[in-house]
ZADO-1210 file (C-alpha; in nm, 4 decimals, padded with zeros to 6 digits):
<atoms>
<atom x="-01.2086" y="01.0571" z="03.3917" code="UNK" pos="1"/>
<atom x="-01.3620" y="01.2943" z="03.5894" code="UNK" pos="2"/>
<atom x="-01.1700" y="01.6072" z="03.4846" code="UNK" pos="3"/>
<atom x="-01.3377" y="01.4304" z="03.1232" code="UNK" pos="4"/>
<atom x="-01.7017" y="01.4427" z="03.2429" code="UNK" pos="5"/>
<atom x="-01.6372" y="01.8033" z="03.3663" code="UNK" pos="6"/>
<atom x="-01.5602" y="01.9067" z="02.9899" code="UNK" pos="7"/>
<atom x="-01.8535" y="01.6993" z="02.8412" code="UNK" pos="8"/>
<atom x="-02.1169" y="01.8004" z="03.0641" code="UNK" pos="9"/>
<atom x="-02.1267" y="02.1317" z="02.8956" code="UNK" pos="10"/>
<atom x="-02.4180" y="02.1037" z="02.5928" code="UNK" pos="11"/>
<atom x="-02.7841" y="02.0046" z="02.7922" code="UNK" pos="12"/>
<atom x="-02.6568" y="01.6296" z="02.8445" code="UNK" pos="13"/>
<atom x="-02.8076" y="01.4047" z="03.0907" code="UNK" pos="14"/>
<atom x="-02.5297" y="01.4319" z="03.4023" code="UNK" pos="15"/>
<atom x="-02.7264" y="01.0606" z="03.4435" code="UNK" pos="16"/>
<atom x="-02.6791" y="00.9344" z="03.1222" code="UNK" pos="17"/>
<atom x="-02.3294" y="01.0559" z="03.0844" code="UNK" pos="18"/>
<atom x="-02.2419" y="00.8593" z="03.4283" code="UNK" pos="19"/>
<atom x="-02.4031" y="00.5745" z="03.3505" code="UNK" pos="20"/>
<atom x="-02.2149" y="00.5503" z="03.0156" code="UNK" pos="21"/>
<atom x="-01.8500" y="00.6562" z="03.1234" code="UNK" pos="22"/>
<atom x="-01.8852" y="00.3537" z="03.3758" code="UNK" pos="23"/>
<atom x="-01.9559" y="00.0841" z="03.1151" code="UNK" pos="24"/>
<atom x="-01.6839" y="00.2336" z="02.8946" code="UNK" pos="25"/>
<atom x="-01.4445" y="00.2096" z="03.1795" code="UNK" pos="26"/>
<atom x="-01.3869" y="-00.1007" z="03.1027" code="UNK" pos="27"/>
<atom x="-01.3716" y="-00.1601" z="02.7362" code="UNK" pos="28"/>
<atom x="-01.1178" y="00.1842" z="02.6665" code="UNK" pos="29"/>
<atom x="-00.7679" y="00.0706" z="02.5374" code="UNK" pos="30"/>
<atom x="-00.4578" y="00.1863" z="02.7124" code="UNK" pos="31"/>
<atom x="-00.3550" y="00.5453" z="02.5945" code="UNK" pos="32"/>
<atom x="-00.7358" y="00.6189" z="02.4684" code="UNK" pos="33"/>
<atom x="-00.9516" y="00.8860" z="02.5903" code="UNK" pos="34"/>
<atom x="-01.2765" y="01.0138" z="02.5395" code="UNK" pos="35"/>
<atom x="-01.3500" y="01.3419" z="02.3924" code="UNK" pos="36"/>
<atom x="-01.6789" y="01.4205" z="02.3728" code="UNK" pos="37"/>
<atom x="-02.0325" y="01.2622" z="02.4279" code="UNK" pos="38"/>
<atom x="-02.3355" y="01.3230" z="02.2598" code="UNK" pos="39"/>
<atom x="-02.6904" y="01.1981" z="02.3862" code="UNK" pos="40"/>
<atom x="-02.9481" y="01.1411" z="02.2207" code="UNK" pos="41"/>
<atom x="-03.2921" y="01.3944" z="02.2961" code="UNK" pos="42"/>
<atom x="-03.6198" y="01.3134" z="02.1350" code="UNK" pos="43"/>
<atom x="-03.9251" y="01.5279" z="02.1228" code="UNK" pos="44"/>
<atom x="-04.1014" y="01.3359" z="02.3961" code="UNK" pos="45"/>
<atom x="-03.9495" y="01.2043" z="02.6555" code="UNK" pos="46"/>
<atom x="-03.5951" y="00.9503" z="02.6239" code="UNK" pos="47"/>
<atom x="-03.6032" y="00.6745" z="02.8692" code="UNK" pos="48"/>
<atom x="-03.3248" y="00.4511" z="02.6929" code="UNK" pos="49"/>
<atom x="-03.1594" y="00.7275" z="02.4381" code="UNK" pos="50"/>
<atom x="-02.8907" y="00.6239" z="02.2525" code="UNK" pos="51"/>
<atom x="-02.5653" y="00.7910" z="02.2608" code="UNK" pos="52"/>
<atom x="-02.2612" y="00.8105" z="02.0432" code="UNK" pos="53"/>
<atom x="-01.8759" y="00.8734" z="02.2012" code="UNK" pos="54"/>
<atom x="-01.5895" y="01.0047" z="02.0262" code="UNK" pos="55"/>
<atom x="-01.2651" y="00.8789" z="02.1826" code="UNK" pos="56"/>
<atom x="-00.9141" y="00.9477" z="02.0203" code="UNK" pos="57"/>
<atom x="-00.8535" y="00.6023" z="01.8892" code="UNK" pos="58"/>
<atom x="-01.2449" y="00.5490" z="01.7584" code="UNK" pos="59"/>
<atom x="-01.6198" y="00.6015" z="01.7184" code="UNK" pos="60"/>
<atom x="-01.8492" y="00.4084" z="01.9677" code="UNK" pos="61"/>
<atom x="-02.2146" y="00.3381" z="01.9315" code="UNK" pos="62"/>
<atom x="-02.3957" y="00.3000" z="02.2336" code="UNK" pos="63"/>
<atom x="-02.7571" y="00.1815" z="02.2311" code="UNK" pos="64"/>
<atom x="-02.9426" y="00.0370" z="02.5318" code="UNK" pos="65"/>
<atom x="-03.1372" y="-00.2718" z="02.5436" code="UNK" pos="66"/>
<atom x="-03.3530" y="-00.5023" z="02.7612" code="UNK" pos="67"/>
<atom x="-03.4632" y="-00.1613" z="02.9415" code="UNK" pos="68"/>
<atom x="-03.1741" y="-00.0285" z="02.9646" code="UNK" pos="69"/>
<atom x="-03.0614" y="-00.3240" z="03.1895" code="UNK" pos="70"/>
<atom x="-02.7552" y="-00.3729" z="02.8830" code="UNK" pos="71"/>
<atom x="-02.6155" y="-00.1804" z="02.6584" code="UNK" pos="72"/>
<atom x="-02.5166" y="-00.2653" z="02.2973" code="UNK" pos="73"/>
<atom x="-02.1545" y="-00.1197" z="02.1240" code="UNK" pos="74"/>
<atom x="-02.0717" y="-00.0840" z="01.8518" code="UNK" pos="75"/>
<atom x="-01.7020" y="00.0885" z="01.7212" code="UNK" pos="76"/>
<atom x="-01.5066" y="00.1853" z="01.4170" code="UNK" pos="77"/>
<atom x="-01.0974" y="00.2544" z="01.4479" code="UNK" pos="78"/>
<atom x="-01.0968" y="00.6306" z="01.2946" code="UNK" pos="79"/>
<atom x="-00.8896" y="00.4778" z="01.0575" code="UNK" pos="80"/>
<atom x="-01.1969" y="00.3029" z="00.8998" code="UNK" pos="81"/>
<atom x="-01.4197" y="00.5724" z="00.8998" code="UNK" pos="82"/>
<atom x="-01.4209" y="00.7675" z="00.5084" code="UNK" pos="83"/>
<atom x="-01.6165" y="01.0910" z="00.6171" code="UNK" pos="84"/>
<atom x="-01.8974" y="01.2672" z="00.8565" code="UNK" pos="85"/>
<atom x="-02.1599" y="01.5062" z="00.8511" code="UNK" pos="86"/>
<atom x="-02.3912" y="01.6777" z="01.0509" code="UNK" pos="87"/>
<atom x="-02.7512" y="01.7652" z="00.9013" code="UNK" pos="88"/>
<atom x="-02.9534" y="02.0016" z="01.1321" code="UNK" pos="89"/>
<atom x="-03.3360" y="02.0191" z="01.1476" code="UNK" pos="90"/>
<atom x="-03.6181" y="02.1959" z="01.3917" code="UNK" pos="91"/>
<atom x="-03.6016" y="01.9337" z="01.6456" code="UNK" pos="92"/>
<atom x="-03.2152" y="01.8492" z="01.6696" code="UNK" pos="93"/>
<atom x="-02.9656" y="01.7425" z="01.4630" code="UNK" pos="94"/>
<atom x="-02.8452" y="01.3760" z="01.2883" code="UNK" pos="95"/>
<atom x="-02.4734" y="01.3166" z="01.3288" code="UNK" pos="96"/>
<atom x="-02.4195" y="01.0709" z="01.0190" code="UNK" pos="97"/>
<atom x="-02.0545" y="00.8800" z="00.9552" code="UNK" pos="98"/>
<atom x="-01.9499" y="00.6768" z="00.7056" code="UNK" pos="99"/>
<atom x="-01.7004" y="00.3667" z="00.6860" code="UNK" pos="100"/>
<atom x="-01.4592" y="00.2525" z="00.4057" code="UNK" pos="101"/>
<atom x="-01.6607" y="-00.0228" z="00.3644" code="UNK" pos="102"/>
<atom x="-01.9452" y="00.1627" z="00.2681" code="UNK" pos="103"/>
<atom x="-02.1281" y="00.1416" z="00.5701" code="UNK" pos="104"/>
<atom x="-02.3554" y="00.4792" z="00.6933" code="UNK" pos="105"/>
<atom x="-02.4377" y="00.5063" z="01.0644" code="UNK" pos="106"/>
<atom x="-02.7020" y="00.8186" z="01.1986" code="UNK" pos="107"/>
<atom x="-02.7933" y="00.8788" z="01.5216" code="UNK" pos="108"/>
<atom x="-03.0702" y="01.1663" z="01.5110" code="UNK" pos="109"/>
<atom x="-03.2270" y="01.4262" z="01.7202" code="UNK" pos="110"/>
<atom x="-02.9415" y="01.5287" z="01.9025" code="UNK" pos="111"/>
<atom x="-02.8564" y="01.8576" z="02.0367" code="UNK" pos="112"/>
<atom x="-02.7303" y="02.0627" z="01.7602" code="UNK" pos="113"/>
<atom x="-02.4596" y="02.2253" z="01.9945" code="UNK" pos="114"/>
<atom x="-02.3406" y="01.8300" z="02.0505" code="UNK" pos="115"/>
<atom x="-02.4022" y="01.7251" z="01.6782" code="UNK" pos="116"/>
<atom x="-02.1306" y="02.0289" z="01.5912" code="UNK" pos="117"/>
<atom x="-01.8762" y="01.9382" z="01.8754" code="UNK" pos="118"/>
<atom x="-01.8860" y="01.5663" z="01.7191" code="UNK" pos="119"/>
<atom x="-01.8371" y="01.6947" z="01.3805" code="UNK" pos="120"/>
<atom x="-01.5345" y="01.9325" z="01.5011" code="UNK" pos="121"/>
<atom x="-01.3732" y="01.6311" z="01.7085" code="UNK" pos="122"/>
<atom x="-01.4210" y="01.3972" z="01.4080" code="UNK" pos="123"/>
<atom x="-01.2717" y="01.5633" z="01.1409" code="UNK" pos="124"/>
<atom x="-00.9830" y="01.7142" z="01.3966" code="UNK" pos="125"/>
<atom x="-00.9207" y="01.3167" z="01.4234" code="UNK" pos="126"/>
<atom x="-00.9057" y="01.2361" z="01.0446" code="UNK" pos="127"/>
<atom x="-00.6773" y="01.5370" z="00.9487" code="UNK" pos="128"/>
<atom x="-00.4748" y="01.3685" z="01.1690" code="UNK" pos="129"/>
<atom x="-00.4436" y="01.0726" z="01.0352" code="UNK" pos="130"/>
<atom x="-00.4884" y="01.2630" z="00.6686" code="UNK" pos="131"/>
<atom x="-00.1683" y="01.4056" z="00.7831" code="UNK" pos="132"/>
<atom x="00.0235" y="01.1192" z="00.9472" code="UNK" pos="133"/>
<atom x="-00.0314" y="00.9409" z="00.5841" code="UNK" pos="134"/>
<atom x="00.1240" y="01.2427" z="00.4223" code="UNK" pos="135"/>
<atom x="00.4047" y="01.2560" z="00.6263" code="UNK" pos="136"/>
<atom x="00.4831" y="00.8561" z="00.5803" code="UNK" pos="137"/>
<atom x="00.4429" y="00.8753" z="00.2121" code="UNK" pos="138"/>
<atom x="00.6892" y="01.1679" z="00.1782" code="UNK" pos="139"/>
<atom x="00.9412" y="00.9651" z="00.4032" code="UNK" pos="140"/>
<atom x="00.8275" y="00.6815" z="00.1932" code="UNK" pos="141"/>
<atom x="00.9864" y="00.8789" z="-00.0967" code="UNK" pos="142"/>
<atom x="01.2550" y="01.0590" z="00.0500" code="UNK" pos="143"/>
<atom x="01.4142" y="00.6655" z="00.1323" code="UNK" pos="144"/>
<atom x="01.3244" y="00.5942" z="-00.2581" code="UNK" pos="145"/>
<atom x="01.5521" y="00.8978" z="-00.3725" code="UNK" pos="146"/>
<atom x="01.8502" y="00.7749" z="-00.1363" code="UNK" pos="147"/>
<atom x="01.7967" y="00.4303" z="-00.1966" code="UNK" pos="148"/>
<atom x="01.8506" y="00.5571" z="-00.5933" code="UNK" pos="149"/>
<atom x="02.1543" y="00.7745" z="-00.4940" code="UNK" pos="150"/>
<atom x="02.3061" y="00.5132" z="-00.3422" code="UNK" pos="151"/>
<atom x="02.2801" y="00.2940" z="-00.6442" code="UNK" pos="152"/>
<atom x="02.4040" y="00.5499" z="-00.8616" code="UNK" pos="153"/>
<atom x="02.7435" y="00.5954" z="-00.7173" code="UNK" pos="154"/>
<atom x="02.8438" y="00.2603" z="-00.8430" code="UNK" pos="155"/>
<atom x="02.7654" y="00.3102" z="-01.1831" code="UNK" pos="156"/>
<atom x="02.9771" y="00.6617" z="-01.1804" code="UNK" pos="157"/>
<atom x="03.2895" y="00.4401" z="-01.0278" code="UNK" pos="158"/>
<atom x="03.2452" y="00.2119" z="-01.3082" code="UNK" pos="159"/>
<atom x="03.2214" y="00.4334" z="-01.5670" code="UNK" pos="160"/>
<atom x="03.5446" y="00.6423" z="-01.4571" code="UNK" pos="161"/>
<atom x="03.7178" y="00.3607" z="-01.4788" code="UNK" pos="162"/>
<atom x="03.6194" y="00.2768" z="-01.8481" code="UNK" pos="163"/>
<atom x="03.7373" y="00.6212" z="-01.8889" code="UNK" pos="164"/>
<atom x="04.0712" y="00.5681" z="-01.7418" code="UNK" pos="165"/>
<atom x="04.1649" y="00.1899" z="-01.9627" code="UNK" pos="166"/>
<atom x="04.1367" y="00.2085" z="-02.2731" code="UNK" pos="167"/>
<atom x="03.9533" y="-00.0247" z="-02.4483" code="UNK" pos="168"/>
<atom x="04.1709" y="-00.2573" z="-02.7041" code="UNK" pos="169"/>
<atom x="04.0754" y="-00.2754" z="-03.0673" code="UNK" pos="170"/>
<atom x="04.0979" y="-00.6635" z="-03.0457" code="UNK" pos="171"/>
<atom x="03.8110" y="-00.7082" z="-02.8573" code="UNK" pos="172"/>
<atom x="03.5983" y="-00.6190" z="-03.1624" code="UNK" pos="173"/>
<atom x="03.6572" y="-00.9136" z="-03.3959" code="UNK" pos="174"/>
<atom x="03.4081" y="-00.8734" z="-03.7720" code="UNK" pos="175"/>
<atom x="03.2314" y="-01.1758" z="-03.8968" code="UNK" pos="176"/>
<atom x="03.4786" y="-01.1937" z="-04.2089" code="UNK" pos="177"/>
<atom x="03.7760" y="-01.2579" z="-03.9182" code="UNK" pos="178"/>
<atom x="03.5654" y="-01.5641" z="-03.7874" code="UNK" pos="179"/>
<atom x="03.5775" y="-01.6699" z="-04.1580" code="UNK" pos="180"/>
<atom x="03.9302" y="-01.6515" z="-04.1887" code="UNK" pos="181"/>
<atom x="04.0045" y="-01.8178" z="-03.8400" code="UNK" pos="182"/>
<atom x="03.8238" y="-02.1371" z="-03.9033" code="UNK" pos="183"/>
<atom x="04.0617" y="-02.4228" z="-04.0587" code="UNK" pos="184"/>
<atom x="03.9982" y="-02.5934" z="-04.4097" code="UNK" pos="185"/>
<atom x="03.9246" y="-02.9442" z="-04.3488" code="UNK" pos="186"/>
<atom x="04.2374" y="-03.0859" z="-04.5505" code="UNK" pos="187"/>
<atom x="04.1839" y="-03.4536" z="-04.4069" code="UNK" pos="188"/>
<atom x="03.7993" y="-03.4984" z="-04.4105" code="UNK" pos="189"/>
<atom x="03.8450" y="-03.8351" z="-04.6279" code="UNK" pos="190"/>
<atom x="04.0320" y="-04.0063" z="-04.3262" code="UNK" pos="191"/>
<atom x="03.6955" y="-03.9552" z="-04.1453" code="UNK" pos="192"/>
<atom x="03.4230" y="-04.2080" z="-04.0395" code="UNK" pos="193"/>
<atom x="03.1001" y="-04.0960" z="-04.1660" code="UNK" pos="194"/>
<atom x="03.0153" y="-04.0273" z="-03.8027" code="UNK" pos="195"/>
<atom x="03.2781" y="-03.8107" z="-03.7427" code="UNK" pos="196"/>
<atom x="03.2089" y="-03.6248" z="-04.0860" code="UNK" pos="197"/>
<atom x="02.8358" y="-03.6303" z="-03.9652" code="UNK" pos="198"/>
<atom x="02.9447" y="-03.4587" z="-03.6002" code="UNK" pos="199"/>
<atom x="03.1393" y="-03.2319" z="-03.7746" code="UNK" pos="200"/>
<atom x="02.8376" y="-03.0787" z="-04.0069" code="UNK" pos="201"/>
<atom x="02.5760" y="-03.1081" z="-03.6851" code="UNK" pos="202"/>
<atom x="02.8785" y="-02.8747" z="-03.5451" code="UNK" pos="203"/>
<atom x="02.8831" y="-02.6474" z="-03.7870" code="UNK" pos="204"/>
<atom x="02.4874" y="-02.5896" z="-03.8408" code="UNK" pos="205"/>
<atom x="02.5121" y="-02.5139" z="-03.4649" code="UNK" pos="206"/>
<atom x="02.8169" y="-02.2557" z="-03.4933" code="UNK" pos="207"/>
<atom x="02.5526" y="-02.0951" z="-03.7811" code="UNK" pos="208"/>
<atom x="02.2723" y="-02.1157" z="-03.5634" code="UNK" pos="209"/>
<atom x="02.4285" y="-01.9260" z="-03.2920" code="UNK" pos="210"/>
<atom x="02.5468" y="-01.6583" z="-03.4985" code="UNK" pos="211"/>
<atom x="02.9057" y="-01.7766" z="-03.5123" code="UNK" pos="212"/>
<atom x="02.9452" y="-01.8354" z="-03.8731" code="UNK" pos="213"/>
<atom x="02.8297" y="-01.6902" z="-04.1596" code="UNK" pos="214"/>
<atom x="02.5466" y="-01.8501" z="-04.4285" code="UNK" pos="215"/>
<atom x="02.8470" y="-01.8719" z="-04.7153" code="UNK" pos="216"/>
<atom x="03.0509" y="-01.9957" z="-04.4828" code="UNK" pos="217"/>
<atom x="02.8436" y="-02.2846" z="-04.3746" code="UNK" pos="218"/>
<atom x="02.7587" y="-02.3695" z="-04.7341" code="UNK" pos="219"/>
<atom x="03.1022" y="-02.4190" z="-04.8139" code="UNK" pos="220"/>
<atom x="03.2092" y="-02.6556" z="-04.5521" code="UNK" pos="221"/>
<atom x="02.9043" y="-02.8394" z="-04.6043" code="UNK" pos="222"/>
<atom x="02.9826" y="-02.9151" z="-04.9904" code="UNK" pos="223"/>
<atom x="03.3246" y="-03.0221" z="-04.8451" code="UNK" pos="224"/>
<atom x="03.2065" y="-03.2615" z="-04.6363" code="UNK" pos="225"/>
<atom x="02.9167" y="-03.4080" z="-04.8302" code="UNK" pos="226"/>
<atom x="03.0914" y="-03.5901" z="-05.0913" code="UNK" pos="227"/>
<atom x="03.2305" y="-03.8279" z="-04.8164" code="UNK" pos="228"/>
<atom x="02.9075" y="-03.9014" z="-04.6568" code="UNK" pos="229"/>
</atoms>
């Protein structure tokens, strides 16, 4: 922390403010996060309770005293949330503006304009990184696609090597006129009950239905079996 403070306390900020800052973030930084840079605010007249914003490499904290400074308020956004920021510079300082995914703007104004640009610099440094981290996961993201489709392919090249290799027997293929020939004539239809004879046709309109047999086909069996209904 202190090797921290060393690098921050470079840019006109309040050693006091700083200190007083770093201590209540001591306890609220996550394990593996560490701050980068602070910026403080400076107004025209004199700051008693100025607010401050800290850059850390996990988020963006909003610090903003209250009850006289007795308490401080935070507020913080995962850099993974935040869409964009800019810095606007003016006479009197400079307004360090971010914005969220969720379409939420946050300013803090009349800062330093030496601090405003380090916050700027950290902040985008921070989303290229993630800008980059999602264009390295997408194009592992694809390269597992392609092998995933590789993989897939090489049954489909056994299978068709092997159509190659057997040949495929002519009687597989049968025509609709063979289906004709291979159904029986109904030689004993009048030693049928009508139900049978009925079964028989409710058969047949099925066979036709499913493609089976064809229309002429149908037509003759049922003028067979009609005249014993």
């Amino acid at each position: 922390m202190i090797d921290n403070l060393k690098k921050i306390l470079n840019e006109d900020q309040d050693p006091k403010a700083i200190e007083k800052i770093t201590a209540k973030l001591d306890n609220l930084l996550m394990s593996n996060e560490e701050i980068g840079y602070i910026a403080v605010q400076k107004k025209p007249a004199i700051t008693v309770f100025p607010d401050s914003i800290v850059v850390t490499n996990k988020r963006i904290i909003l610090c903003k005293p209250k009850n006289l400074g007795l308490s401080m308020e935070f507020m913080d956004y995962d850099w993974e949330d935040v869409a964009g920021s800019f810095v606007k510079e003016g006479i009197l300082g400079a307004d360090f503006t971010f914005t969220t995914k969720s379409d939420l703007t946050h300013t803090v104004d009349y800062l330093p304009k030496n601090q405003a640009r380090k916050l700027y610099t950290y902040a985008k440094e921070q989303l290229d990184r993630l800008k980059n981290v999602g264009n390295s996961s997408e194009i592992m993201t694809t390269a597992e696609d392609v092998s995933l489709l590789e993989v897939e392919d090489v049954p489909t090249e056994e299978v068709t090597s092997f159509t190659e290799i057997i040949p495929i027997e002519p009687t597989i293929v049968v025509p609709d006129t063979e289906i004709e020939a291979e159904l029986p004539h109904e030689n004993g239809l009048k030693d049928l009950s009508k139900e049978e004879l009925f079964e028989k046709l409710q058969n047949y309109k099925k066979l036709l239905d499913n493609g089976l047999i064809l229309q002429g086909e149908y037509d003759r069996l049922k003028n067979e079996i009609i005249p014993y209904l």
